[in-house]
C-alpha positions as CSV (number, residue, x, y, z in Angstrom):
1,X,-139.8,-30.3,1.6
2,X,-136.4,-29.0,0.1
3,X,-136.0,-28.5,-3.8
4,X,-134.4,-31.6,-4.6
5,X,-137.2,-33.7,-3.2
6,X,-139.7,-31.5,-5.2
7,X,-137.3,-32.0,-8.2
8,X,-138.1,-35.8,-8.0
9,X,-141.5,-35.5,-7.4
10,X,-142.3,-33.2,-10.4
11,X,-140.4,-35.9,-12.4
12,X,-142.7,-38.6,-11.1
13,X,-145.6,-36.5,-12.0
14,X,-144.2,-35.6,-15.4
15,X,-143.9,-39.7,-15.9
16,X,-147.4,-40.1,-14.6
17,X,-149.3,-37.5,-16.7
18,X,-147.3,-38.8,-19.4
19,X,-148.5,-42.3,-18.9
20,X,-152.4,-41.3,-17.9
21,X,-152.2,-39.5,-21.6
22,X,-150.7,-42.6,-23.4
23,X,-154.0,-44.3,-22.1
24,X,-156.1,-42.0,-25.0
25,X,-159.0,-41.4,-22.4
26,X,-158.1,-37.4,-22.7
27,X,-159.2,-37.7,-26.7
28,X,-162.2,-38.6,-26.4
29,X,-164.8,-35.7,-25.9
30,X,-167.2,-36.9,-23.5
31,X,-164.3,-37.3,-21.1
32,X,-162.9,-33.7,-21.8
33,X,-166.6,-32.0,-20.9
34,X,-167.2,-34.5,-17.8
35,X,-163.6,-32.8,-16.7
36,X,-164.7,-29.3,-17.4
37,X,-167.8,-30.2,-15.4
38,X,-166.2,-31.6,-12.2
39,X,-163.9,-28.4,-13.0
40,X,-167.0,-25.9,-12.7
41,X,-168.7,-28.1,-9.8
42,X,-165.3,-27.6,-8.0
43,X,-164.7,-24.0,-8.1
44,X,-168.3,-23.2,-7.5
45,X,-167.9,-25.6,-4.3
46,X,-164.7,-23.6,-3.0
47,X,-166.6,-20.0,-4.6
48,X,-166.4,-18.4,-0.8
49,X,-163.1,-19.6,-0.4
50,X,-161.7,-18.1,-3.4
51,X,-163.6,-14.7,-2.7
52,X,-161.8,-14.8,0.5
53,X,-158.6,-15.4,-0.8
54,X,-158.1,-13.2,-3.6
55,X,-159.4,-10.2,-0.6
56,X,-156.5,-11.5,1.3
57,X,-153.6,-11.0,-1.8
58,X,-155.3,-8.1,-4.0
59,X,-158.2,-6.5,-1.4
60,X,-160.7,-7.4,-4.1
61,X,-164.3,-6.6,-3.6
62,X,-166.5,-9.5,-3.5
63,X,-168.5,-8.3,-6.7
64,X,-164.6,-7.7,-8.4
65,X,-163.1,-10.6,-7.3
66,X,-166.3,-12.6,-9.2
67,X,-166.6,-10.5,-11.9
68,X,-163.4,-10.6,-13.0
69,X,-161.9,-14.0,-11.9
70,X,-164.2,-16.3,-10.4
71,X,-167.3,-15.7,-12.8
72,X,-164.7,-14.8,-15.9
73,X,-163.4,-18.7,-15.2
74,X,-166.7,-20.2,-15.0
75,X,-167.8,-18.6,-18.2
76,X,-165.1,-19.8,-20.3
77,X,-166.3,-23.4,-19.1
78,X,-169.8,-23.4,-19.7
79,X,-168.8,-22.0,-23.5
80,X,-166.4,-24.2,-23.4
81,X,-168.3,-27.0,-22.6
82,X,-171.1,-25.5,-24.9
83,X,-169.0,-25.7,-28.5
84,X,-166.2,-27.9,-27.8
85,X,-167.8,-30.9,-30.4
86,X,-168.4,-28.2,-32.7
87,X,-164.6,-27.2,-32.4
88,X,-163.3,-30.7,-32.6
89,X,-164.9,-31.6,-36.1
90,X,-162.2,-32.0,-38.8
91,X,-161.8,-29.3,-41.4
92,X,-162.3,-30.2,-44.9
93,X,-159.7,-28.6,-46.5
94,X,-159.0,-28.6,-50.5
95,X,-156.9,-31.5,-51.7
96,X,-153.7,-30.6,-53.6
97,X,-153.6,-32.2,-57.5
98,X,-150.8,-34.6,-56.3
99,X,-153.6,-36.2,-54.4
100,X,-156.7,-36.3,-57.0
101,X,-159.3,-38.6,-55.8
102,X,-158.4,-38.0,-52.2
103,X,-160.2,-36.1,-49.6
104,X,-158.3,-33.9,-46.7
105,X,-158.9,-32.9,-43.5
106,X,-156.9,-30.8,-40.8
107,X,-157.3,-32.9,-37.3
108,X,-157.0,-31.4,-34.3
109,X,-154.9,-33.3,-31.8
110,X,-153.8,-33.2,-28.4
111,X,-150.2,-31.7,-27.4
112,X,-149.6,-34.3,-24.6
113,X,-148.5,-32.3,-21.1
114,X,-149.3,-28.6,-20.8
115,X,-147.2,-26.3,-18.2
116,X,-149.2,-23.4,-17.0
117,X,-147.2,-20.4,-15.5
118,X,-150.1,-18.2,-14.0
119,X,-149.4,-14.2,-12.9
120,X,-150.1,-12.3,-9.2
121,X,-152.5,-9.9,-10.8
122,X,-155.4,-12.4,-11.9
123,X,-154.0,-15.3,-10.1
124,X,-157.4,-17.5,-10.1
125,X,-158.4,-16.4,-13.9
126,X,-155.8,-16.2,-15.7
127,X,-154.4,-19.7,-14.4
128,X,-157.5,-21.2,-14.6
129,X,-159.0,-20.3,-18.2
130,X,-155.6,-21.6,-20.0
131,X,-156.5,-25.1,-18.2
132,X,-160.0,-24.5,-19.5
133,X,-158.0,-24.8,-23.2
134,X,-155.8,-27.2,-22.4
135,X,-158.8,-29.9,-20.4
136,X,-160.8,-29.1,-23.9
137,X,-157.7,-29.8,-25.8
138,X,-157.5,-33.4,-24.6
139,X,-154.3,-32.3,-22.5
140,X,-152.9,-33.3,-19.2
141,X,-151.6,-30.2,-17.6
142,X,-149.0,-28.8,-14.2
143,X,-150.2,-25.3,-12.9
144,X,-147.4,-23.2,-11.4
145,X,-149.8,-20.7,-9.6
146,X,-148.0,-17.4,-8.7
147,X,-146.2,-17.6,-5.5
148,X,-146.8,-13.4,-4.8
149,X,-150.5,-14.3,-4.1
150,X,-150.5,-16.7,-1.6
151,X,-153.9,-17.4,-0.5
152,X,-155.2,-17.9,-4.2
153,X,-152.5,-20.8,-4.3
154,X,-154.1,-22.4,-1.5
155,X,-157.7,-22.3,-2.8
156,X,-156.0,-23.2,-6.4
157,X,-154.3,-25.9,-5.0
158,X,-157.6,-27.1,-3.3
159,X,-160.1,-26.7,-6.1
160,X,-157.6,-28.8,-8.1
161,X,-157.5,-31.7,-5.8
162,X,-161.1,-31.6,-5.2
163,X,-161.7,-32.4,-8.4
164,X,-158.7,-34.2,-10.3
165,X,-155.9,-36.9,-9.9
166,X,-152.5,-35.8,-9.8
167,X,-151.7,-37.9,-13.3
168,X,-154.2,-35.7,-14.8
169,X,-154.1,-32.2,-13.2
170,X,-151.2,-31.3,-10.9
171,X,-150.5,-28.1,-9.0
172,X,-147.3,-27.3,-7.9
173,X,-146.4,-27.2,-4.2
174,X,-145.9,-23.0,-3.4
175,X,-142.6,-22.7,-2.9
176,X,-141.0,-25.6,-3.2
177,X,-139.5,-25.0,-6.4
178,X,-138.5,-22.3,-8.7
179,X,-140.3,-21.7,-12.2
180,X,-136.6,-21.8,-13.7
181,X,-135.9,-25.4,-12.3
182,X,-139.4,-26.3,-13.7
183,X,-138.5,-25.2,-17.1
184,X,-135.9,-27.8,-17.8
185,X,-137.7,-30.4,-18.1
186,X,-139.7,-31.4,-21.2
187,X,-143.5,-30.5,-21.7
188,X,-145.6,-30.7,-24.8
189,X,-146.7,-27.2,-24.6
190,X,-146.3,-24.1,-21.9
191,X,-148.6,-21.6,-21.5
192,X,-146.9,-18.4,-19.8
193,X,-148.3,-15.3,-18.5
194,X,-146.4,-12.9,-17.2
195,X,-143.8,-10.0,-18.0
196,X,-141.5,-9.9,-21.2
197,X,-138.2,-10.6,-18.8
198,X,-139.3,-13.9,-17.2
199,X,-141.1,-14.3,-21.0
200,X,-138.0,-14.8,-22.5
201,X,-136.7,-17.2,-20.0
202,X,-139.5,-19.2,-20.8
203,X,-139.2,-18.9,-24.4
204,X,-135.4,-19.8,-24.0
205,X,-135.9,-23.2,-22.2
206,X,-138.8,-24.4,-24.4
207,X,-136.6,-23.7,-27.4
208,X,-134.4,-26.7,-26.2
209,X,-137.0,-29.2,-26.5
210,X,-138.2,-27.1,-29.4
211,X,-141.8,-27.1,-26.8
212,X,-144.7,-24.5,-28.3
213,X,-145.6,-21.5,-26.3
214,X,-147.9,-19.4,-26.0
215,X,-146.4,-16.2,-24.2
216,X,-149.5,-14.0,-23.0
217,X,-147.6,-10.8,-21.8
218,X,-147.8,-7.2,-20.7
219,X,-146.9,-4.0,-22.3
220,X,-148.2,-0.5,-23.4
221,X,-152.0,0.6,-23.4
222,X,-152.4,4.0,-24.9
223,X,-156.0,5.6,-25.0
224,X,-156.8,8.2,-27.6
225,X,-159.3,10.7,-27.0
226,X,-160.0,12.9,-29.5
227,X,-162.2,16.3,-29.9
228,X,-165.4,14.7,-30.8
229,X,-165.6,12.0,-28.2
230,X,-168.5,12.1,-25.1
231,X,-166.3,13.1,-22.7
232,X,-168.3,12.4,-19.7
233,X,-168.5,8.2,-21.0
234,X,-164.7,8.6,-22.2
235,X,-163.9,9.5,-18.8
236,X,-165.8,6.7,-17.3
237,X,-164.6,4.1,-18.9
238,X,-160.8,4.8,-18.6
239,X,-161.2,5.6,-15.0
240,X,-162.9,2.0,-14.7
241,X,-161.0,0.2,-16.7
242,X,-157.6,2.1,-15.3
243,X,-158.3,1.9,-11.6
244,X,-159.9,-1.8,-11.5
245,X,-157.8,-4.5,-9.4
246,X,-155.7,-0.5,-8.7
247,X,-154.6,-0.9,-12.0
248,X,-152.9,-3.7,-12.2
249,X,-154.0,-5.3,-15.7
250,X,-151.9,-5.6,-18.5
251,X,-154.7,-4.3,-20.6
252,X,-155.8,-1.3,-18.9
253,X,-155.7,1.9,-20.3
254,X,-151.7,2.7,-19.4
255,X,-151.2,6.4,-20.9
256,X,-154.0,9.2,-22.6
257,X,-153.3,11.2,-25.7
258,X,-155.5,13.7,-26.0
259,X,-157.1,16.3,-28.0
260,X,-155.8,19.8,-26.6
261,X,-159.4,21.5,-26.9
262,X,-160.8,18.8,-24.4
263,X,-157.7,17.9,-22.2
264,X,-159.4,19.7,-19.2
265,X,-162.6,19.0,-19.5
266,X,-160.9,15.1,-19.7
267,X,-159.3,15.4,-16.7
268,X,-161.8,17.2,-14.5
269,X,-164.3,14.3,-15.4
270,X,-162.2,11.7,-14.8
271,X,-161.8,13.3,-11.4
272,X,-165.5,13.2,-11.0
273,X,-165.5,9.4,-11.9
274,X,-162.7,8.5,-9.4
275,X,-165.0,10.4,-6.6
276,X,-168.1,8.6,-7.9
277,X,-166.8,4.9,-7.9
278,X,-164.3,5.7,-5.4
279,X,-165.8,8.3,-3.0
280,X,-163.8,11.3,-1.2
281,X,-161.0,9.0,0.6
282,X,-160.8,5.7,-2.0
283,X,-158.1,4.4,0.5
284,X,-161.7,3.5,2.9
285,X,-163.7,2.1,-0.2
286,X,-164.2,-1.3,0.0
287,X,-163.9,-1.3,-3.9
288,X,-160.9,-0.2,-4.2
289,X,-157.9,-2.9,-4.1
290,X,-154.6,-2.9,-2.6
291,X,-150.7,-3.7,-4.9
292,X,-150.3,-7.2,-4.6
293,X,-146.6,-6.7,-2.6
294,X,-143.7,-4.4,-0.9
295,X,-141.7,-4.8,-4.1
296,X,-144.5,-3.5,-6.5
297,X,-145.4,-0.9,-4.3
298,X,-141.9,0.3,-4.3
299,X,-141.7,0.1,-7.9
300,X,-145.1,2.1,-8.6
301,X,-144.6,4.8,-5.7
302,X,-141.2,6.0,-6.9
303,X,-142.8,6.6,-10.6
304,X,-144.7,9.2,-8.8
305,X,-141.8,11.0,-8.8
306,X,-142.0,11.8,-11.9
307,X,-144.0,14.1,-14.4
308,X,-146.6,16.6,-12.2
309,X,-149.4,14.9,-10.2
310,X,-153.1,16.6,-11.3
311,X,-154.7,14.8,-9.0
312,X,-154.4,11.8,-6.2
313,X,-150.9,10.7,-5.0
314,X,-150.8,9.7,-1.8
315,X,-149.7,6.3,-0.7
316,X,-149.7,4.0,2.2
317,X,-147.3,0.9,2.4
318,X,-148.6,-0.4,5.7
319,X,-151.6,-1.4,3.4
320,X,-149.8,-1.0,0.2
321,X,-152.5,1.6,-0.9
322,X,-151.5,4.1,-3.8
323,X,-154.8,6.4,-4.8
324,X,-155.6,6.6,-8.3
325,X,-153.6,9.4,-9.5
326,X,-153.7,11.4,-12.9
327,X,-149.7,12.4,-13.6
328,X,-148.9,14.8,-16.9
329,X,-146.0,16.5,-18.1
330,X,-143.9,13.0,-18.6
331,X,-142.1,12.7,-21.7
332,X,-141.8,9.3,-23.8
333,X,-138.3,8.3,-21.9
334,X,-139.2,8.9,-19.0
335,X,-139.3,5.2,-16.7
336,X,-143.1,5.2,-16.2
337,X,-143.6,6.0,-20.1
338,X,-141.2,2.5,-20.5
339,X,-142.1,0.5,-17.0
C-alpha cells in the first residue's frame, strides 16, 4: 500500500471514529470499563506473543518484558477499571456571587479522537497506558506504534484488532505513513512520547487546529549521592534503575554527583552490582537487553569516546550490545552531558 492510499484511508477512519463518537455510547461508563475489559482479556490472550516480541526488538527478559510493559499495562487497567466512576463524579465547586442560588459543578467530558504517538523504548507500555486514559476518558483513539520496534507493532496491531472495531480503536499500518503526514490532520487531542525534536513538530501541527497535547518527553536524570547515604543500596538501585531495558528509559538515573569522601567506595559497589545482576560477561546474560537499532548504537558508542571509562566499555554491533559502563572526567558541554 503506497502513502497516498494510506492518506485516504486514515481519512476514512478519522470520519468513522468521528461518527462512532457522535453516537454518545463512549460517555457512558459501563461501556468505557466493558472496553478496558475486552482491552485486558486481549492482551492477556496475546501475553506470549508480546513477550516474544518485545525479545525480538529490545532482548528483553521474560520477567523484564512483563514487569515493565506487559504487567505495567495491565495494572493501569484493573485501577483503571477500579476508580473510573469515582473519577467521573462532577466536582462541586463554589458558586461565584453573580450566580447566588445556583449550584456548580466542573464536568468532565470527552475530547472526541485521541492520536497516540508511542516511542521504541517501551513500545507496548507506553502506547498502551495512554489508550488506557483515553478508553476511560470516553475517547475514540489512532495508535501510531513506533516503527524502530517492529515486532511489538505486530502484536500491537493484533491485540487491537482482537478486541476493537476500527471506528473505535485504530492502529496504524507500520510503515505506510509518516507521523508528519499524520499530523495534518485534525484530532481532539494527541498524546506524544518521544524526544523534544519530534516534540516540537508535534506541538507545531496541533497548534493549527489549536488540538491539546500532552508531550511526555525525555531529558536529564541526575542522581545525587551524598556522604551519609547507604552506599551499598545507593549503588543498587542506580545500577538497576540505570542498566534496565540497557538504559534506555527517559527516567533512569542519566549522570551521578557525588560526595568526594564516598566517590570510590560509589563506584567500586556499583561495580559489584553490575557483576551481581549482570554476571562476569553481561553481553551472555539473558537479563541484559540489546539498543533497539544500528542508528542508536552508533549514537551511544561514539559517546564512549568521551570522558575516561572506569569500568565496562566494550561493544558489539552485530548484536548491538554496549556493557554497562561507568565514564568520569566529562565536563557539563561535553555531547553525552547534553545528548
Amino acid at each position: 500500500m503506497d502513502e497516498k492510499q494510506e492518506n485516504f484511508d486514515i481519512e476514512d477512519i478519522i470520519k468513522k471514529q468521528r461518527d462512532f463518537f457522535k453516537t454518545g455510547k463512549t460517555k457512558d461508563l459501563d461501556f468505557r470499563i466493558m472496553q478496558l475489559q475486552k482491552l485486558k482479556n486481549s492482551i492477556n490472550s496475546n501475553e506470549t506473543l508480546l513477550l516474544d516480541a518485545l525479545k525480538k526488538d529490545l532482548n528483553k527478559s521474560t520477567f523484564e518484558a512483563y514487569t515493565s510493559e506487559v504487567g505495567f499495562a495491565l495494572n493501569d487497567i484493573d485501577f483503571m477499571i477500579k476508580n473510573l466512576k469515582s473519577f467521573a463524579k462532577p466536582v462541586k465547586v463554589k458558586t461565584p456571587p453573580a450566580y447566588l442560588g445556583g449550584k456548580s459543578f466542573i464536568i468532565s467530558e470527552p475530547y472526541g479522537e485521541a492520536l497516540i504517538i508511542g516511542p521504541w523504548n517501551y513500545p507496548f507500555q507506553l502506547i498502551i497506558s495512554p489508550l488506557v486514559g483515553s478508553i476511560a476518558g470516553g475517547n475514540c483513539s489512532i495508535l501510531k506504534p513506533s516503527r524502530s520496534a517492529p515486532e511489538t507493532y505486530k502484536a500491537i496491531e493484533k491485540v487491537i484488532s482482537d478486541a476493537f472495531d476500527e471506528d473505535y480503536i485504530y492502529v496504524v499500518k507500520n510503515g505506510s505513513i509518516k507521523s508528519s503526514e499524520l499530523l495534518t490532520h485534525r484530532y481532539d487531542f494527541i498524546f506524544f512520547t518521544g524526544g523534544p525534536t519530534v516534540g516540537k513538530l508535534v506541538m507545531e501541527a496541533a497548534s493549527k487546529f489549536l488540538t491539546p497535547v500532552t508531550l511526555e518527553l525525555g531529558g536529564k536524570s541526575p542522581c545525587i549521592v551524598d556522604k551519609d547515604t547507604k552506599i551499598e543500596y545507593a549503588a543498587k538501585r542506580i545500577v538497576w534503575g540505570k542498566y534496565l531495558n540497557s538504559g534506555q528509559t527517559c527516567v533512569a538515573p542519566d549522570y551521578l554527583m557525588v560526595h568526594k569522601d564516598v566517590k570510590e567506595e560509589l563506584l567500586n559497589k556499583m561495580k559489584e552490582a553490575i557483576k551481581e545482576f549482570y554476571g562476569s560477561n553481561p553481553k551472555e546474560s539473558n537479563c541484559y537487553g540489546r539498543i533497539i537499532s544500528k542508528k542508536h548504537f552508533d549514537r551511544l558508542e561514539n559517546l564512549l569516546k568521551q570522558g575516561k571509562i572506569v569500568t565496562g566499555g566494550s561493544t558489539d554491533a552485530d548484536s548491538l550490545y554496549i556493557e554497562p559502563t561507568i565514564i568520569e572526567d566529562v565536563s557539563l558541554e561535553d555531547e553525552i552531558m547534553t545528548d
